[in-house]
C-alpha positions, 0 to 999 in steps of 0.5 A, a space after each residue: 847872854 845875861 844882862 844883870 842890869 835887867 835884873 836889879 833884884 839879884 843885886 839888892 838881894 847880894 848887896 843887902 845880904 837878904 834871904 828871900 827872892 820873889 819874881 813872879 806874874 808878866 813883867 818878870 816872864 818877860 825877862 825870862 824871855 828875852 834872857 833865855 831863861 833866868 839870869 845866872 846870877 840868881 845861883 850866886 846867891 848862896 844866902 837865900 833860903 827862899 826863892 820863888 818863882 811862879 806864874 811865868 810861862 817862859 820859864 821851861 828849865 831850871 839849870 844844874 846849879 841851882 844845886 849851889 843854893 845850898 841854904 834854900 828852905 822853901 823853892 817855889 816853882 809853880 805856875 811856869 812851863 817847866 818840862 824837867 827839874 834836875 836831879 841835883 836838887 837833891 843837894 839842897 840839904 836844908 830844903 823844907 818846901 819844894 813846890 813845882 806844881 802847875 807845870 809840864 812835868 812828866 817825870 819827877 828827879 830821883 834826887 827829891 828822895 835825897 831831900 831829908 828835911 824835907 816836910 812839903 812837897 807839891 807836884 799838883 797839876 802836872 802829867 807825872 806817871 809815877 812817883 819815884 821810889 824812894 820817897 820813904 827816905 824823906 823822913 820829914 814829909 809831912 805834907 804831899 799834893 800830887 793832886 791832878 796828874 796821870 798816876 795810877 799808883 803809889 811806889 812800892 815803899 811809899 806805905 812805910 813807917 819810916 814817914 811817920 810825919 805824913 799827916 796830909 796826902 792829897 792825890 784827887 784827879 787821878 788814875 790810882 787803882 789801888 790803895 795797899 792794906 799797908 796804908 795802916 803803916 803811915 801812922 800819923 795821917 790826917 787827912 787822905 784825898 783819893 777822890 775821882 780816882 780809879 779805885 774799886 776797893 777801900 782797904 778795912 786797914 784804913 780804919 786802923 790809922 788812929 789819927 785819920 779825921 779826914 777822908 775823901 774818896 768821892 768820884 770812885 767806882 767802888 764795888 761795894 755799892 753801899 761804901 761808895 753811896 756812904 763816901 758821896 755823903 757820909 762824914 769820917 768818922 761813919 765811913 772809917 767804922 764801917 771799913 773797920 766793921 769790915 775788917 773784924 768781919 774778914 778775921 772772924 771768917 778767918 777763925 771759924 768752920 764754914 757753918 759757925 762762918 755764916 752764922 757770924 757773918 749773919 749777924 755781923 751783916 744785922 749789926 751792920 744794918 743797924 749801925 750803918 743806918 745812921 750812915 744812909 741817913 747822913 747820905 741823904 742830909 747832905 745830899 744836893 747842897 748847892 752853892 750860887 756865885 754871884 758875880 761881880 759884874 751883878 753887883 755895882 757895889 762889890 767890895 774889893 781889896 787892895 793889896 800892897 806891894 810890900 807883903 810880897 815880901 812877908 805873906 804874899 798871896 791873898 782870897 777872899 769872897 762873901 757868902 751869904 745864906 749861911 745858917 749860923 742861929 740854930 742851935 749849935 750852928 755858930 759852934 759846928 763852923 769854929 769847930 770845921 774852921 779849926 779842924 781845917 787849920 790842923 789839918 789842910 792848912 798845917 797848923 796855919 803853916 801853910 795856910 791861915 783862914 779869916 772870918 768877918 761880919 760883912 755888916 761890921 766892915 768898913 770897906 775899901 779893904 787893903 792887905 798890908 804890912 805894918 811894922 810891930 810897934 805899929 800894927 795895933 789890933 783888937 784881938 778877939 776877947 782882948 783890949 787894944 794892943 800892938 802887935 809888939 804887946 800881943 806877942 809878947 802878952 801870948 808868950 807870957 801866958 804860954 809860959 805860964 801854962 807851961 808850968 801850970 800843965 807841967 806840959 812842953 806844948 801850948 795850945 790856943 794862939 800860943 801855938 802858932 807864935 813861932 809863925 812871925 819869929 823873925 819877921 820886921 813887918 807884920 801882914 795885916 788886912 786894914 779897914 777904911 777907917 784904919 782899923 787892923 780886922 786881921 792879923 795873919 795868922 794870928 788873930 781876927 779883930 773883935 770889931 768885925 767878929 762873926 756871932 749868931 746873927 750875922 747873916 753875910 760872911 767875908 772869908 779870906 785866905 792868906 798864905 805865904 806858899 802859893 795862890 793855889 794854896 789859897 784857893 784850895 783852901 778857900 774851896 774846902 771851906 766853902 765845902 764844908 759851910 755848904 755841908 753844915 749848912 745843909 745839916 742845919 737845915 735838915 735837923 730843926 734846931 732851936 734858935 738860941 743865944 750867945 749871951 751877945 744881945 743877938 736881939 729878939 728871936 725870930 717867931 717860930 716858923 718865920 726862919 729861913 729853912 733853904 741851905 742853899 749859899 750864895 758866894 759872891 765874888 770878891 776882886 783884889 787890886 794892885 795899887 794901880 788898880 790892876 787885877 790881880 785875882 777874883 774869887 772864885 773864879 771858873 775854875 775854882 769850886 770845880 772838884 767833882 763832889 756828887 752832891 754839890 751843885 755849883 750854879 755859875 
C-alpha cells in the first residue's frame, strides 16, 4: 500500500509543476522496500520528462503504467534488480534516452522498437541473449552499449540503412561470432567496440565505413594471426587499410584466371608486407604500457572533492583522479593528448552530450575542491584564452561569435565551443567545479578555467568527468581516457622527440639525456564526498581499468 507521506519529492514534483525526478542510492532503496516497489503516484506525473531511478537493488519491476508518462525524453533505470521491463515502453512517443543497464534482464520488450525518437540506448551489464529484431525501425539511434551480456549476434535487420545516425556501438564482453559484410551499411559509425567477443573474422567491408575513426576488436581469436596481432597494437587507421587491402585482393581474385590470380595475389601479398610493416611497428610501440594505482590510503594528503546536493538536479554524477608520468614536453606530446582529448568528446562522449572530460594542472589547484552549481549572472570564470566573465556574458559572447561566423562561412554549423551552447538551453543553475579560493576552474561542458591550464611543463594532471547520464558513463569515459594517455605516452617514449616550446615561458629546457624515458603512469585515486562527508565514490576503483587490453598492464 503506497504511503505518499514517505514520498514527499513526487509532491514538490506535481506542486511545482517540474520535469525532472531523481531518486537514487540507499535512502530511496529503503522506500522501495518497504513499499513493494515504487509508489504510484510517480506514473501521475504526466509532465516529467526525466525521471531516474538508479542504484537501488530493491527496485525488481517497473509497472505497465509507466506507459502514462507520455513526455519522458530520458529514462534512467540502471544500477537496480530489475528481472523484466514492460513492453509498453514502447508508448513513451517522445523518449531520446533510455538506460537499464546494470540490472537482471535476460530479455529485452519488443516495444523498445516502437521508440522512433529514440538516439541512446544502454543495455550494458545484463544477461540478454539476443536483441530483438526490429531495431532498425529506431531511426534515431545514434548511440548503443550493450556491452557485458551474453549475446552471440546481432538481429538479422540490425546492419540497415535505415539507421544512418548510428555513430557509437559498443558490444565488448560478449559472445558475438560473427560480424555481417553488411556492417558497410551503417554509414555514419564512429566508433565500433567488439573487443573480448568470440569473433574469427573481420569483414574487408568494414573498411568501407567512411566515418569509422574508432575500432576496438582486442580479446578475439581471430584466424588471421597477423590482423589479431595488429588489433592488440595497432591505431585505426593501419587496421582499416589492411582489411580494405584484403577486399581489393578477394575482387581481383574474382576477375582473373587462376595463373593471372596467383600472380596478383603475389604481389598484393609483397605490398602488404611493406605496407603493413609500419603496422608491426605500431604493434611493438604500444606494447606493455602500464599504469599504477596509487591509492588513497598511500597518500595522507590526497585531494578530495566535495559535491553539492543541488547538482543532482542539473549535472549529477561526477570522476575525477590524478595522473602522474605523463609525457607532455616532447615534441608534439602536449598537441597529440588535445587532439585524443577531442577525438573523445566527438565520439564516446556524443558531442559532450552525454559526457564532458576536464583537464587541470595539479600545481595550479587550490584544494579542497567542490562540485557545485552556481546560477548564471554568478558563475564567473576564466575561460581559456578569455578575460573574466559571467556565465551570462560567456554564453552570450559564444553566441554572438557563432553567428558571426555564420555569416562569415555562409555555413548552418559552428565549431569550437559555439557547437555545444544549446547544452545548457534552459537550464536556471550551471554546474561548476570551484576551488578553495572560490575560483570557477571548470564549467561543464563548456570550458576549463585559464588558471588551472595544462602546458608543456606540467607533469601531474587532474582529470574529471562529469556527465548527466550515469555514473558508469563517467567511469567508462574516464577509463578510455586513461587508455588512450597510456597509449600516447608509450609512443612518446619510444620515438626521441625534442623538447620544445609552447611560447608560454616553459622555463629552461632539461639538458639532454637528463628527461624522464619511462612511459609508465601513475593514477592516484581521488574521493568525492557528500557535505556530510559520506563516500559517494573513489576512482578508479577495482573494478574500473579492468577491460581485458593485452597490452595494459594495470598494477593495483
Amino acid at each position: 500500500m503506497d504511503d505518499i507521506e514517505q514520498w514527499p519529492e513526487i509532491e514538490k514534483v506535481a506542486l511545482e509543476k517540474r520535469r525532472e525526478l531523481v531518486f537514487q542510492g540507499a535512502a530511496f532503496d529503503e522506500r522501495i522496500a518497504s513499499n513493494g516497489g515504487l509508489c504510484s503516484a510517480i506514473y501521475t506525473l504526466k509532465l516529467l520528462n526525466y525521471l531516474e531511478v538508479s542504484q537501488c537493488p530493491s527496485l525488481t519491476e517497473i509497472h505497465e503504467d509507466i506507459q502514462h508518462l507520455t513526455s519522458l525524453q530520458s529514462l534512467i533505470l540502471c544500477r537496480n534488480k530489475l528481472a523484466s521491463f514492460p513492453s509498453v515502453v514502447g508508448q513513451l512517443k517522445s523518449l531520446k534516452v533510455l538506460d537499464i543497464s546494470a540490472n537482471n534482464l535476460t530479455v529485452l520488450p519488443e516495444g523498445i522498437t516502437q521508440l522512433k525518437e529514440l538516439n541512446t540506448l544502454n543495455v550494458s551489464c545484463n544477461s540478454l541473449e539476443v536483441l530483438p529484431e526490429g531495431l532498425s525501425k529506431c531511426t534515431r539511434l545514434s548511440t548503443i552499449n550493450i556491452s557485458k551480456n551474453k549475446i552471440t549476434a546481432f538481429p538479422a535487420d540490425f546492419y540497415s540503412e535505415k539507421l544512418d545516425l548510428l555513430s557509437m556501438l559498443v558490444a565488448y564482453d560478449n559472445s558475438i561470432e560473427q560480424l555481417s559484410g553488411d556492417v558497410h551499411k551503417l554509414a555514419a559509425l564512429k566508433m565500433l567496440d567488439l573487443s573480448n567477443n568470440k569473433l574469427k573474422e573481420i569483414p574487408p567491408e568494414l573498411s568501407d565505413c567512411a566515418k569509422l575513426k574508432e575500432i576496438n576488436f582486442k580479446g578475439n581469436k581471430l584466424s588471421d594471426k597477423r590482423l589479431e596481432k595488429m588489433v592488440n597494437g595497432c591505431q585505426t587507421k593501419s587496421i582499416l587499410e589492411y582489411l580494405r587491402g584484403k577486399g581489393k585482393g578477394r575482387q581481383g581474385e574474382e576477375g582473373a584466371d587462376a595463373e593471372g590470380g596467383r600472380k596478383a595475389d603475389k604481389g598484393k601479398r609483397q605490398q602488404r608486407k611493406k605496407k603493413d610493416k609500419g603496422a608491426e611497428d605500431e604493434v611493438e610501440e604500444l606494447n606493455k604500457m602500464v599504469v599504477k594505482v596509487l591509492h588513497v590510503s598511500d597518500t595522507p594528503e590526497a585531494l578530495t572533492v566535495t559535491v553539492s546536493s543541488e547538482v543532482k538536479d542539473v549535472r549529477p554524477y561526477l570522476v575525477c583522479c590524478i595522473v602522474r608520468g605523463m609525457n607532455l614536453k616532447s615534441g608534439n606530446a602536449l598537441k597529440r593528448f588535445l587532439v585524443a582529448q577531442t577525438k573523445l568528446h566527438d565520439d564516446l562522449c556524443g558531442k559532450r552530450t552525454i559526457a564532458t572530460i576536464a583537464t587541470h594542472d595539479v600545481q595550479l589547484i587550490k584544494a579542497p575542491l567542490v562540485y557545485d552549481v552556481k546560477p548564471p549572472t554568478q558563475l564567473k570564470v576564466v575561460s581559456l584564452g578569455r578575460k573574466e566573465m559571467t556565465a551570462v556574458e560567456l554564453i552570450r559572447q559564444l553566441q554572438l561569435e557563432a553567428d558571426e561566423l555564420r555569416k562569415q562561412k555562409k555555413r548552418q554549423n559552428v565549431t569550437g565551443l559555439h557547437k555545444y551552447l544549446q547544452l545548457l538551453k534552459g537550464k536556471e543553475m550551471y554546474p561548476c567545479l570551484v576551488d578553495a579560493e572560490g575560483h570557477v576552474i571548470s564549467f561543464p561542458p563548456i570550458t576549463n578555467s585559464e588558471k588551472t591550464k595544462i602546458k608543456k611543463t606540467t607533469k601531474e594532471l587532474f582529470l574529471e568527468v562529469t556527465s548527466a547520464a550515469s555514473l558508469q558513463t563517467c567511469k567508462d569515459v574516464m577509463d578510455a581516457l586513461i587508455v588512450k594517455m597510456a597509449e600516447l605516452n608509450k609512443f612518446t617514449a619510444e620515438h626521441q622527440e625534442e623538447a620544445g616550446s609552447d611560447g608560454e615561458g616553459d622555463g629552461p629546457q632539461e639538458p639532454e639525456g637528463s628527461s624522464e624515458t619511462s612511459s609508465e603512469l601513475i593514477v592516484q585515486q581521488v574521493r568525492t564526498v557528500d557535505q556530510d562527508g559520506s563516500l559517494k565514490v573513489v576512482y578508479p576503483s577495482k573494478t574500473d581499468l579492468c577491460s581485458a587490453i593485452s597490452n595494459l598492464t594495470v598494477v593495483w
